[in-house]
mmCIF file of the N, C-alpha and C atoms, coordinates in Angstrom:
data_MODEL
# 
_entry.id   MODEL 
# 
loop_
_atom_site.group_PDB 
_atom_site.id 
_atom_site.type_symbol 
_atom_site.label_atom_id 
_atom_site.label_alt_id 
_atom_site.label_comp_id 
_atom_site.label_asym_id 
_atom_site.label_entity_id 
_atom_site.label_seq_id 
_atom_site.pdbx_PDB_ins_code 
_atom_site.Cartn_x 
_atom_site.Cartn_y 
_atom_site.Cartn_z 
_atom_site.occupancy 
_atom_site.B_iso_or_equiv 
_atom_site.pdbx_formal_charge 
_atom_site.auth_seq_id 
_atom_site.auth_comp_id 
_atom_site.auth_asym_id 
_atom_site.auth_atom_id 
_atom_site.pdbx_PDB_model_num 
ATOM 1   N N  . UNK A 1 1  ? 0.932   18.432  -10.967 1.00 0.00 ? 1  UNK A N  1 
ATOM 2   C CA . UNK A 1 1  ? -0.488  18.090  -10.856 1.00 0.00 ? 1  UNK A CA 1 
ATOM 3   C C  . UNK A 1 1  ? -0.744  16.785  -11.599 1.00 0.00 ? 1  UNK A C  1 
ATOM 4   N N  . UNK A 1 2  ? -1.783  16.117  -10.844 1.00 0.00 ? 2  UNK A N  1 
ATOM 5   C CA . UNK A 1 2  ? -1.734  14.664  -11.254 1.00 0.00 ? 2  UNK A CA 1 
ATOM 6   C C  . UNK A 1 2  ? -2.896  14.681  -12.433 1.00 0.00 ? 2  UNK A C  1 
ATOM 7   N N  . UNK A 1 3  ? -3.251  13.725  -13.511 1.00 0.00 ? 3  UNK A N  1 
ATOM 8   C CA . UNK A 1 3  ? -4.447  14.141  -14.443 1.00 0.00 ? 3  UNK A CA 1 
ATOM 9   C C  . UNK A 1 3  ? -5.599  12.992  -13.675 1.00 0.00 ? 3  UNK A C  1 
ATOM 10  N N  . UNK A 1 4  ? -6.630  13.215  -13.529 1.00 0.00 ? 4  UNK A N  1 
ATOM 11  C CA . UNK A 1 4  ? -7.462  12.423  -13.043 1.00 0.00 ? 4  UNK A CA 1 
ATOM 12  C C  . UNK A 1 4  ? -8.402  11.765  -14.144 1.00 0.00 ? 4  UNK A C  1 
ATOM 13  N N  . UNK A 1 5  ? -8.569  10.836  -13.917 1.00 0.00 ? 5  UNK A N  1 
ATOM 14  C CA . UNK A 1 5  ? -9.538  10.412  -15.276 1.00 0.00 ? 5  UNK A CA 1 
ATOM 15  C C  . UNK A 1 5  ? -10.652 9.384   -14.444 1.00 0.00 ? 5  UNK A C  1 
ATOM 16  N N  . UNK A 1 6  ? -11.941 9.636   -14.577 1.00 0.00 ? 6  UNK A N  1 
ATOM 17  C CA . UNK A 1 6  ? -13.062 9.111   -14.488 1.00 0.00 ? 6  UNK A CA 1 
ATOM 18  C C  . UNK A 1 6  ? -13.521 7.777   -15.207 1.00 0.00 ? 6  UNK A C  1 
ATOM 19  N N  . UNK A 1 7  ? -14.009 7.085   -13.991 1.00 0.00 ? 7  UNK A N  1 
ATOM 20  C CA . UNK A 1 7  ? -14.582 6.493   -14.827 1.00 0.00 ? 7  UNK A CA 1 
ATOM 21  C C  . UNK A 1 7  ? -16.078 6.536   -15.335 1.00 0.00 ? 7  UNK A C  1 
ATOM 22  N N  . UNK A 1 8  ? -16.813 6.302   -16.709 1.00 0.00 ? 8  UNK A N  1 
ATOM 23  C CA . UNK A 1 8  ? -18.187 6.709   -16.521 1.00 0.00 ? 8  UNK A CA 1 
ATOM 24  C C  . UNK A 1 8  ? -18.989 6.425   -15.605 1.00 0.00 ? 8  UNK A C  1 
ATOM 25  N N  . UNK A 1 9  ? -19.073 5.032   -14.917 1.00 0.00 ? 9  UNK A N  1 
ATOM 26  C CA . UNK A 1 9  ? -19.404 4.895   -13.549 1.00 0.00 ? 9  UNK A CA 1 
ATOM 27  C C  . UNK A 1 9  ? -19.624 5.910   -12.462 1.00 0.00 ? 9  UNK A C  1 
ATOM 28  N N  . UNK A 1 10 ? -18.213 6.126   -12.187 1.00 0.00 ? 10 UNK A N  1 
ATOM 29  C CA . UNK A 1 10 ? -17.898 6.809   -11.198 1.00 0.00 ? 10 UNK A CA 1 
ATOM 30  C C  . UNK A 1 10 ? -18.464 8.476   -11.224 1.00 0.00 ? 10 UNK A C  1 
ATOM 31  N N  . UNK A 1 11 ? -18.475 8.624   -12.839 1.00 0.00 ? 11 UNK A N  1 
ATOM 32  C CA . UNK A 1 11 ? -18.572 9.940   -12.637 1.00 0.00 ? 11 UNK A CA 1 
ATOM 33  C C  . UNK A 1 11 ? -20.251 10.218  -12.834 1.00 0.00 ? 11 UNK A C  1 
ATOM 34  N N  . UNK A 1 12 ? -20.940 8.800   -13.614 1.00 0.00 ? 12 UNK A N  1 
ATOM 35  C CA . UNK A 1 12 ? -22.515 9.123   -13.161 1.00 0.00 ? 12 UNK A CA 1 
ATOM 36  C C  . UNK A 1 12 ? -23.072 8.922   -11.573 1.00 0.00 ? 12 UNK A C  1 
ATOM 37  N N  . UNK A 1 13 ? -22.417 8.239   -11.287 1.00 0.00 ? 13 UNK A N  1 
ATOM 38  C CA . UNK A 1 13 ? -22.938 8.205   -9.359  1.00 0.00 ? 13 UNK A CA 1 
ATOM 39  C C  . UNK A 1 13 ? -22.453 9.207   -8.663  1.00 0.00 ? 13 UNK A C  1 
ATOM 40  N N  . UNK A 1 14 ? -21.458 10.058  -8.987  1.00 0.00 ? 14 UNK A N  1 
ATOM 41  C CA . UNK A 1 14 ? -21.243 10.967  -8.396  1.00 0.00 ? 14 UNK A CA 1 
ATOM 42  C C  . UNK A 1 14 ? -22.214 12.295  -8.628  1.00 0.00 ? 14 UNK A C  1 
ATOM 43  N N  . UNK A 1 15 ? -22.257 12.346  -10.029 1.00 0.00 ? 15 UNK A N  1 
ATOM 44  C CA . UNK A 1 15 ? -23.386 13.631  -10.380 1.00 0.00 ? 15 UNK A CA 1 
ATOM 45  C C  . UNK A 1 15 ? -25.037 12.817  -9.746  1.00 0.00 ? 15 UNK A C  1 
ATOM 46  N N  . UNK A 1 16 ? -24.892 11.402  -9.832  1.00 0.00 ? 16 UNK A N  1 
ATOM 47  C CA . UNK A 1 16 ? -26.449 11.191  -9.044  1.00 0.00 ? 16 UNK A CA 1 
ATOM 48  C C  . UNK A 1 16 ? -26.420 11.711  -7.465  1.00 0.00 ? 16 UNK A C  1 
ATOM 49  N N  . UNK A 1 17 ? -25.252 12.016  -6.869  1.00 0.00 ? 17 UNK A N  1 
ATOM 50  C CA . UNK A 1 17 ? -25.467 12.357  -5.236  1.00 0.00 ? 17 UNK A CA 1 
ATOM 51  C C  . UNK A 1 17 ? -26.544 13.878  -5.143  1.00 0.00 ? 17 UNK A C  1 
ATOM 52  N N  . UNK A 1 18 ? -27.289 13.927  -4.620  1.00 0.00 ? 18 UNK A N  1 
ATOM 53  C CA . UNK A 1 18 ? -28.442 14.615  -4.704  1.00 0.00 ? 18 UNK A CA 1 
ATOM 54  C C  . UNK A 1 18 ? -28.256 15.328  -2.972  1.00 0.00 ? 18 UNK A C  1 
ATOM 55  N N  . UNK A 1 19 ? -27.294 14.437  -1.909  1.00 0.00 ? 19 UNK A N  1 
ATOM 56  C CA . UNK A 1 19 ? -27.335 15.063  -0.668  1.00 0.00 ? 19 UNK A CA 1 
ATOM 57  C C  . UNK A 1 19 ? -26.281 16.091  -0.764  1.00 0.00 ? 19 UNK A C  1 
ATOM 58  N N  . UNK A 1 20 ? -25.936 17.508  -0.684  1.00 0.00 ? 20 UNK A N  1 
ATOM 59  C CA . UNK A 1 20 ? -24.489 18.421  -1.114  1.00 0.00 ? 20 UNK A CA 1 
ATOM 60  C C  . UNK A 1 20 ? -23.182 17.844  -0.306  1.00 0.00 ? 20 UNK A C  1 
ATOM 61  N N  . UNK A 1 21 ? -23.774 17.691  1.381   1.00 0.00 ? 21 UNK A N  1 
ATOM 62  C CA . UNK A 1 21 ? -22.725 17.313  2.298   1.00 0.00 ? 21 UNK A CA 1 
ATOM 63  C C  . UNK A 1 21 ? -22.065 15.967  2.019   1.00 0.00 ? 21 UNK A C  1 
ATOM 64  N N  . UNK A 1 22 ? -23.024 15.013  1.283   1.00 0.00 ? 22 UNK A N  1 
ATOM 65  C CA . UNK A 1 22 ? -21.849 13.862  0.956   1.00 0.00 ? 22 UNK A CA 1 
ATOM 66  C C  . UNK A 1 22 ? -20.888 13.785  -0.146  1.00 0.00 ? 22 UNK A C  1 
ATOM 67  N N  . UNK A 1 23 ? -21.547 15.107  -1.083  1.00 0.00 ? 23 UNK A N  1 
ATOM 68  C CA . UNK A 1 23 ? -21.022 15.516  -2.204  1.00 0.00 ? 23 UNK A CA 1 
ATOM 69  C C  . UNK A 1 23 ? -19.402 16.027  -2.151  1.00 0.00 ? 23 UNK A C  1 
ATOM 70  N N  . UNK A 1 24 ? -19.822 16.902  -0.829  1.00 0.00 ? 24 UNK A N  1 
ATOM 71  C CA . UNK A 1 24 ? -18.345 17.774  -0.321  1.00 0.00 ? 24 UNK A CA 1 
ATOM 72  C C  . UNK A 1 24 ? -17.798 16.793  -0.014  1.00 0.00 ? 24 UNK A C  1 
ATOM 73  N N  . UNK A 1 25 ? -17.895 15.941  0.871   1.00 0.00 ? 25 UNK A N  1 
ATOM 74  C CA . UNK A 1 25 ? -17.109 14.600  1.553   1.00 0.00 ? 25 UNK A CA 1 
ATOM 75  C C  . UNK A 1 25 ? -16.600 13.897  0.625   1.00 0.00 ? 25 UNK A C  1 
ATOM 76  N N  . UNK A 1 26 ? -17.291 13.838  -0.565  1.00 0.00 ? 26 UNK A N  1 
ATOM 77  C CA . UNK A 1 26 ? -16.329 12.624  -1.524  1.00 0.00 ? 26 UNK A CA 1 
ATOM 78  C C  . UNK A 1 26 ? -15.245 13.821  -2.267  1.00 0.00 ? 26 UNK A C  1 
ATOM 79  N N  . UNK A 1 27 ? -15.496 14.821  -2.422  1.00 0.00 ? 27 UNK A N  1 
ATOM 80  C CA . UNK A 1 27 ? -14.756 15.699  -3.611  1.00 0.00 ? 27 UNK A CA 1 
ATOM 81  C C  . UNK A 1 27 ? -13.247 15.605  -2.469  1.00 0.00 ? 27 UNK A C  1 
ATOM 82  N N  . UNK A 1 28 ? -13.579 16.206  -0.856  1.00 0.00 ? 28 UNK A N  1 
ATOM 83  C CA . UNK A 1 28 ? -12.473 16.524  -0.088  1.00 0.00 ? 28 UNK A CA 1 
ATOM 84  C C  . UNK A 1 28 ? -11.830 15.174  0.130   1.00 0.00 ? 28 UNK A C  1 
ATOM 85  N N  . UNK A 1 29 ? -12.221 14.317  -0.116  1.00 0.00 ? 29 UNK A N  1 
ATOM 86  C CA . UNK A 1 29 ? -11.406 12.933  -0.057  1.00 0.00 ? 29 UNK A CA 1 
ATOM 87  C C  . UNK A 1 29 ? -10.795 12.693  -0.903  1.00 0.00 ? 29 UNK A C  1 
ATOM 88  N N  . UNK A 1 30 ? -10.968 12.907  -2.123  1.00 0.00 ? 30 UNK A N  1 
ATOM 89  C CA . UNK A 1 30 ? -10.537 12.874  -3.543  1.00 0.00 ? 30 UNK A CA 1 
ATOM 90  C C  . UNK A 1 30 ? -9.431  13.863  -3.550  1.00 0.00 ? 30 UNK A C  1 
ATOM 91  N N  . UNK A 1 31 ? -9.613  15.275  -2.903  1.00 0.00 ? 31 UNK A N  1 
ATOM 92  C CA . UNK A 1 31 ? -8.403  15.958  -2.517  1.00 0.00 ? 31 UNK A CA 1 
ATOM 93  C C  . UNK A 1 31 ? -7.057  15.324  -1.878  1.00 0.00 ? 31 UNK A C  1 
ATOM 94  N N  . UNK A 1 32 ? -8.263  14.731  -0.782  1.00 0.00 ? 32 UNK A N  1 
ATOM 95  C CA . UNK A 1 32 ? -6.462  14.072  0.284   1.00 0.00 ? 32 UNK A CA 1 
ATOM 96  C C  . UNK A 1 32 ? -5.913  13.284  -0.262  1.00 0.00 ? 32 UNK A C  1 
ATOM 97  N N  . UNK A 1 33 ? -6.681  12.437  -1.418  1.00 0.00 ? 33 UNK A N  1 
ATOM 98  C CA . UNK A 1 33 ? -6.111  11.183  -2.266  1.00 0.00 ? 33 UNK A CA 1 
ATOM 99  C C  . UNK A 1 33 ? -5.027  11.631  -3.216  1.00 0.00 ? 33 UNK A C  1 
ATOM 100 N N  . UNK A 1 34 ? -4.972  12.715  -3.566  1.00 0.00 ? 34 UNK A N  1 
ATOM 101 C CA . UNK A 1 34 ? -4.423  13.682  -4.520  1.00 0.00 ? 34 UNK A CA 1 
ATOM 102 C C  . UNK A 1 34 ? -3.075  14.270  -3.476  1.00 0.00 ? 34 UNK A C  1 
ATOM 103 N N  . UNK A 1 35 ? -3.325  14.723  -2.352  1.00 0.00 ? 35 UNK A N  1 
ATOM 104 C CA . UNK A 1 35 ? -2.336  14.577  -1.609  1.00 0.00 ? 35 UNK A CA 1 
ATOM 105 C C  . UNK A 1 35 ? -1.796  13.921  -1.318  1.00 0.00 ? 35 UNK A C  1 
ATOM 106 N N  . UNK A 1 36 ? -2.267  12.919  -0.965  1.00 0.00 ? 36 UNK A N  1 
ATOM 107 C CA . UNK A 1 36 ? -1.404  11.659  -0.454  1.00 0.00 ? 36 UNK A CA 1 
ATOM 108 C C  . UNK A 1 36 ? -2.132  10.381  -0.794  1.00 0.00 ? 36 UNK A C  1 
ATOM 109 N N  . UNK A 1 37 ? -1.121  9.927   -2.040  1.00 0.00 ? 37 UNK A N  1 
ATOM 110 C CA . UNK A 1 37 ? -1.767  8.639   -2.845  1.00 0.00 ? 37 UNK A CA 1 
ATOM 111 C C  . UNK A 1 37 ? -1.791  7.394   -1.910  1.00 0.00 ? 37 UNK A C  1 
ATOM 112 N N  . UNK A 1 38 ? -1.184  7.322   -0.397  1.00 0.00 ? 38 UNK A N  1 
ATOM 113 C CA . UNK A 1 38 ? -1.270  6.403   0.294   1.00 0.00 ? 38 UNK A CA 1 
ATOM 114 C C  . UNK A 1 38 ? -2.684  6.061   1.304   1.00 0.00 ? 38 UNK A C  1 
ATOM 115 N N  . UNK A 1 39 ? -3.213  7.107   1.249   1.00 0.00 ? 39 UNK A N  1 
ATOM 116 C CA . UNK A 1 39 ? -3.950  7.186   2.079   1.00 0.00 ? 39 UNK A CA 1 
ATOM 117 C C  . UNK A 1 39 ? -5.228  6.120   2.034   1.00 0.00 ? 39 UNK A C  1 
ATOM 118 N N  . UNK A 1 40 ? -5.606  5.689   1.059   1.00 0.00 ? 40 UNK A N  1 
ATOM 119 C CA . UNK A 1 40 ? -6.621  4.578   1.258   1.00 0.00 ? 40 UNK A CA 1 
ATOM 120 C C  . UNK A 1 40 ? -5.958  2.938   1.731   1.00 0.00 ? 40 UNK A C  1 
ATOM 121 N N  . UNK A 1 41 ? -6.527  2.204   1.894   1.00 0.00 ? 41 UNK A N  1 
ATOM 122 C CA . UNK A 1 41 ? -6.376  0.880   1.960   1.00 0.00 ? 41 UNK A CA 1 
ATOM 123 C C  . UNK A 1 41 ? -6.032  -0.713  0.495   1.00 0.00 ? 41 UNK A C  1 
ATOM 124 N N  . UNK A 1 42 ? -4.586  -0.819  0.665   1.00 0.00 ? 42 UNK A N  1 
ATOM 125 C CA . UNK A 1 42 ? -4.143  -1.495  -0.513  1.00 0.00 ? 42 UNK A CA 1 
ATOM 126 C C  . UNK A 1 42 ? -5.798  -2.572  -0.817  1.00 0.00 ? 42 UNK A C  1 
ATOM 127 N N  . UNK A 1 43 ? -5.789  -2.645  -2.157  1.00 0.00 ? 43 UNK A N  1 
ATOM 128 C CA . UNK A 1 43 ? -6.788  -3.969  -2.159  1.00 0.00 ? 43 UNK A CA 1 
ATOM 129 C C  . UNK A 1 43 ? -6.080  -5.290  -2.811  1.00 0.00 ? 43 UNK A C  1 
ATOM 130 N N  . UNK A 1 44 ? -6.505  -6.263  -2.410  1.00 0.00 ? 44 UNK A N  1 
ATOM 131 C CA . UNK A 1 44 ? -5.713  -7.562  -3.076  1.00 0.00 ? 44 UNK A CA 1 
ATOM 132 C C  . UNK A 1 44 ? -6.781  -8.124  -3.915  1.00 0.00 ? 44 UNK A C  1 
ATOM 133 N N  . UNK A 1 45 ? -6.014  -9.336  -4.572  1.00 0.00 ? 45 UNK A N  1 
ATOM 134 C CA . UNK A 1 45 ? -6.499  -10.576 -5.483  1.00 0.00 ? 45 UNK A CA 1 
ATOM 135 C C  . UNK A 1 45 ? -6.360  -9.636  -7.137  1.00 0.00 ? 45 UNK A C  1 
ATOM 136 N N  . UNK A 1 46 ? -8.030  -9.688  -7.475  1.00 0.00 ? 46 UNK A N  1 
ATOM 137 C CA . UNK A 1 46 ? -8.027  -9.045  -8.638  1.00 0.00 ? 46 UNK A CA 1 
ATOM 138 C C  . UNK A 1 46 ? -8.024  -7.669  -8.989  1.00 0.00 ? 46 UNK A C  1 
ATOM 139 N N  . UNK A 1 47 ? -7.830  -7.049  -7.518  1.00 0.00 ? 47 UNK A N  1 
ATOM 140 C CA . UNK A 1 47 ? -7.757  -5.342  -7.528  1.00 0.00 ? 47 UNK A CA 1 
ATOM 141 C C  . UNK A 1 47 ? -6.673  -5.444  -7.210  1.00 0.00 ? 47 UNK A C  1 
ATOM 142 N N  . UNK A 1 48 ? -5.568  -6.155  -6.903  1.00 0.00 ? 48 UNK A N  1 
ATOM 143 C CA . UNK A 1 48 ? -4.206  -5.188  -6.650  1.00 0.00 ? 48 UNK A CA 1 
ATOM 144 C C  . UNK A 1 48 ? -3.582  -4.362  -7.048  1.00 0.00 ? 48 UNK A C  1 
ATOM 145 N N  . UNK A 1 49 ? -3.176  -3.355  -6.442  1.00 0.00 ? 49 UNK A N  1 
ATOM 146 C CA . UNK A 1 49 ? -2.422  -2.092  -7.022  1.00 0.00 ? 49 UNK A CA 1 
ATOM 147 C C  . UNK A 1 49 ? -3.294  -1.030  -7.598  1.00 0.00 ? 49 UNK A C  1 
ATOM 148 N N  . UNK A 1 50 ? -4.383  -1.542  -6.997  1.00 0.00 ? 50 UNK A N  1 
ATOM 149 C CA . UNK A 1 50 ? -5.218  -0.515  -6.569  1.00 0.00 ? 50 UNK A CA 1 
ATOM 150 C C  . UNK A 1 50 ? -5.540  -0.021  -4.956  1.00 0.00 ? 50 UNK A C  1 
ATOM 151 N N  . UNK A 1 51 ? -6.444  1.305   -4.485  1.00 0.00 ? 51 UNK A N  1 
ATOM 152 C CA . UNK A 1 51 ? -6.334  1.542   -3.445  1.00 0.00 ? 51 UNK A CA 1 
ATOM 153 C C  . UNK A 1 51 ? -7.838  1.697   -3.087  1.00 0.00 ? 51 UNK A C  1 
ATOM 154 N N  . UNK A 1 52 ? -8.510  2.085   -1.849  1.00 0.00 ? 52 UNK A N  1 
ATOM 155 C CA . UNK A 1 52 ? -9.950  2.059   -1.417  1.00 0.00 ? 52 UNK A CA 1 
ATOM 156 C C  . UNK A 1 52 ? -10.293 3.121   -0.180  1.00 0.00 ? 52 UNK A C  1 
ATOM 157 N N  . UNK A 1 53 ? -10.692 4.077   -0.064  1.00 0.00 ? 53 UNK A N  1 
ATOM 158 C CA . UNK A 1 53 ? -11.343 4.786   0.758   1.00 0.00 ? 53 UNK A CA 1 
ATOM 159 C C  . UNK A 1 53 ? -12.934 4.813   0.814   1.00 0.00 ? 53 UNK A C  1 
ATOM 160 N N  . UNK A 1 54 ? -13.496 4.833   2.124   1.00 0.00 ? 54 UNK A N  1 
ATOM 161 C CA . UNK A 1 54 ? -14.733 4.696   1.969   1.00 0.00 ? 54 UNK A CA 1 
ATOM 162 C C  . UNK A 1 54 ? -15.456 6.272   2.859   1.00 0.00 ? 54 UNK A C  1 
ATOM 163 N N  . UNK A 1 55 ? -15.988 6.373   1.873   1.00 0.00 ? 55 UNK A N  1 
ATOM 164 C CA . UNK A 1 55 ? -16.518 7.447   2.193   1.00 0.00 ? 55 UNK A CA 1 
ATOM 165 C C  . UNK A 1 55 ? -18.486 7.026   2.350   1.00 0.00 ? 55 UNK A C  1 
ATOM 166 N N  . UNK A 1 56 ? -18.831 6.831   3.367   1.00 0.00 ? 56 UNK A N  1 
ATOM 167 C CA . UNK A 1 56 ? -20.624 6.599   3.352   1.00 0.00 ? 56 UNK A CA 1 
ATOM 168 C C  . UNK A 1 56 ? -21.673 7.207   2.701   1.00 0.00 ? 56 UNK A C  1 
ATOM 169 N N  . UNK A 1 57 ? -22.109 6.807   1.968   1.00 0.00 ? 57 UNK A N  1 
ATOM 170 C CA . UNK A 1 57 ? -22.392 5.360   1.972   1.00 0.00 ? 57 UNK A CA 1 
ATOM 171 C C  . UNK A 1 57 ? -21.484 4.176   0.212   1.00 0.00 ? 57 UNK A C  1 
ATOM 172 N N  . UNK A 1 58 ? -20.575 5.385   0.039   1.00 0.00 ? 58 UNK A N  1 
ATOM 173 C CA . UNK A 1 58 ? -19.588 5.048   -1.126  1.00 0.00 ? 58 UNK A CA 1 
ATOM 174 C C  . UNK A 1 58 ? -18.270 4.741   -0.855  1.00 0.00 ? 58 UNK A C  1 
ATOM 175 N N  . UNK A 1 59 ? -18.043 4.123   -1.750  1.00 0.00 ? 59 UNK A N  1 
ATOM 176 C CA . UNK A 1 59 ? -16.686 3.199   -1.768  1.00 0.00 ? 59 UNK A CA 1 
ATOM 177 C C  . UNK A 1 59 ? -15.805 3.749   -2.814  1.00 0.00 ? 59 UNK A C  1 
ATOM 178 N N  . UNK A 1 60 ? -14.640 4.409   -3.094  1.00 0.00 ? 60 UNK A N  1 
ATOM 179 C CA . UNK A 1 60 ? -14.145 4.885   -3.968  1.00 0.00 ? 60 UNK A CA 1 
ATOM 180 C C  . UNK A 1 60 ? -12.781 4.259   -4.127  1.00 0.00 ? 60 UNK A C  1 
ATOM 181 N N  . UNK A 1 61 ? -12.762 4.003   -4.846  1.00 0.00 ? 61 UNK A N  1 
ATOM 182 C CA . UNK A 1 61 ? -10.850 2.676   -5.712  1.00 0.00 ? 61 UNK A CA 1 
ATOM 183 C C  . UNK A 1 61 ? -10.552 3.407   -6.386  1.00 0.00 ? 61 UNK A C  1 
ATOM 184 N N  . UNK A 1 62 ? -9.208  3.406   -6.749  1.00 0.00 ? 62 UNK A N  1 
ATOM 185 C CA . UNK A 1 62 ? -8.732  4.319   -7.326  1.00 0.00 ? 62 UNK A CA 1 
ATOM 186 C C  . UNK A 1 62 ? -7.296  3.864   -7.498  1.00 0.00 ? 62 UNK A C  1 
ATOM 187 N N  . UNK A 1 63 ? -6.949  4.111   -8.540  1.00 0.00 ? 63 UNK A N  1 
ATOM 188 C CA . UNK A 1 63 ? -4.681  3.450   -8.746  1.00 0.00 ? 63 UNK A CA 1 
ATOM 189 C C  . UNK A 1 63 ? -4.120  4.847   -9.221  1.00 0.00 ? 63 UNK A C  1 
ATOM 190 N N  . UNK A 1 64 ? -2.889  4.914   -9.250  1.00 0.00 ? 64 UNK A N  1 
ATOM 191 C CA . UNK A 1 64 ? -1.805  5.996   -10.085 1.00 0.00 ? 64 UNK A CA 1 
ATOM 192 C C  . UNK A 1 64 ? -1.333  4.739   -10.982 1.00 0.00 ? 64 UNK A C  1 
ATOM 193 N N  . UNK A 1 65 ? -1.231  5.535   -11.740 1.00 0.00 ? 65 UNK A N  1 
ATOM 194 C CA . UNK A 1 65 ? -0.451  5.498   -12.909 1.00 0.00 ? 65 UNK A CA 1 
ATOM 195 C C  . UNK A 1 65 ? 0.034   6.339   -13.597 1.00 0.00 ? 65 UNK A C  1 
ATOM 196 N N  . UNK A 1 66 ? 1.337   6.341   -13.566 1.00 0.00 ? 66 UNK A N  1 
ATOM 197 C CA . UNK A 1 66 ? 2.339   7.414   -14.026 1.00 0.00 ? 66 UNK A CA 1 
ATOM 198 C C  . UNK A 1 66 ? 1.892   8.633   -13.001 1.00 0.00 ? 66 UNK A C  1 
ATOM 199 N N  . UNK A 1 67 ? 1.528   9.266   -14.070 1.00 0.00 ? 67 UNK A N  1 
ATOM 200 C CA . UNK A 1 67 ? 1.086   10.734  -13.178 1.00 0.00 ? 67 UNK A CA 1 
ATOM 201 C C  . UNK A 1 67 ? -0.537  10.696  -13.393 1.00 0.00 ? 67 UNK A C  1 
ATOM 202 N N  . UNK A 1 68 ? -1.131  9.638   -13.686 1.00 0.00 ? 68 UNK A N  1 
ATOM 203 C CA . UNK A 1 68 ? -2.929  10.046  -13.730 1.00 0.00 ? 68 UNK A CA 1 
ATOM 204 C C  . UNK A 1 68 ? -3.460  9.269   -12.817 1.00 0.00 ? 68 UNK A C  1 
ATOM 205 N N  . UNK A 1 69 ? -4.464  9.384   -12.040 1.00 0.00 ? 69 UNK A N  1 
ATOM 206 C CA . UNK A 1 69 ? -5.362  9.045   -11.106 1.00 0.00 ? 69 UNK A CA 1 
ATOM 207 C C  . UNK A 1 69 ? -6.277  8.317   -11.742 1.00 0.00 ? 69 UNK A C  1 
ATOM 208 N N  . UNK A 1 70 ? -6.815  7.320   -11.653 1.00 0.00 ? 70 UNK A N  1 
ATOM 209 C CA . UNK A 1 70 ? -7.606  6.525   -12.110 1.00 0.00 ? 70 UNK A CA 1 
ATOM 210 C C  . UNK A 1 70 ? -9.138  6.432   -11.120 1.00 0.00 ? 70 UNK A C  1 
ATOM 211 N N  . UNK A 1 71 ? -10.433 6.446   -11.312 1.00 0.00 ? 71 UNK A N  1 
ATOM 212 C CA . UNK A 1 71 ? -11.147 6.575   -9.806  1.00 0.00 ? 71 UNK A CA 1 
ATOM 213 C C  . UNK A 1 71 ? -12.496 5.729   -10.719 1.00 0.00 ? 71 UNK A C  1 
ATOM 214 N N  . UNK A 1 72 ? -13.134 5.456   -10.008 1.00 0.00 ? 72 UNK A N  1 
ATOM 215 C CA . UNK A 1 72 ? -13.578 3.725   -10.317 1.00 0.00 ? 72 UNK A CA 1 
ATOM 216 C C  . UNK A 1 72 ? -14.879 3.966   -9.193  1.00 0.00 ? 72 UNK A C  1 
# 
């Protein structure tokens, strides 16, 4: 199991989602990301080696490192 670590950002816009169904949509994405760390889109320049899934109307980045998840 991978350790996930938040960022405060990330983790106040997420508790601000107020709609449940987009709520489920970002958590089950965050799952598949956890399954399969490939699954978003590489980003370049000053994000490289980081990754990007977009979930509407949010954008979620996110890297591994070692074994922890980073989410942004």
């Amino acid at each position: 199991m991978k350790e996930i670590i938040w960022t405060q950002k990330f983790e106040r816009e997420v508790k601000a989602i107020k709609d449940k169904s987009t709520k489920t949509r970002v958590v089950k994405q965050i799952k598949k990301i956890i399954a399969n760390p490939d699954v978003g889109k590489p980003l370049e320049y000053a994000l490289k080696g980081e990754r990007t899934v977009y979930v509407p109307p949010f954008r979620i980045i996110y890297a591994f490192k070692e074994c922890k998840m980073y989410l942004s």
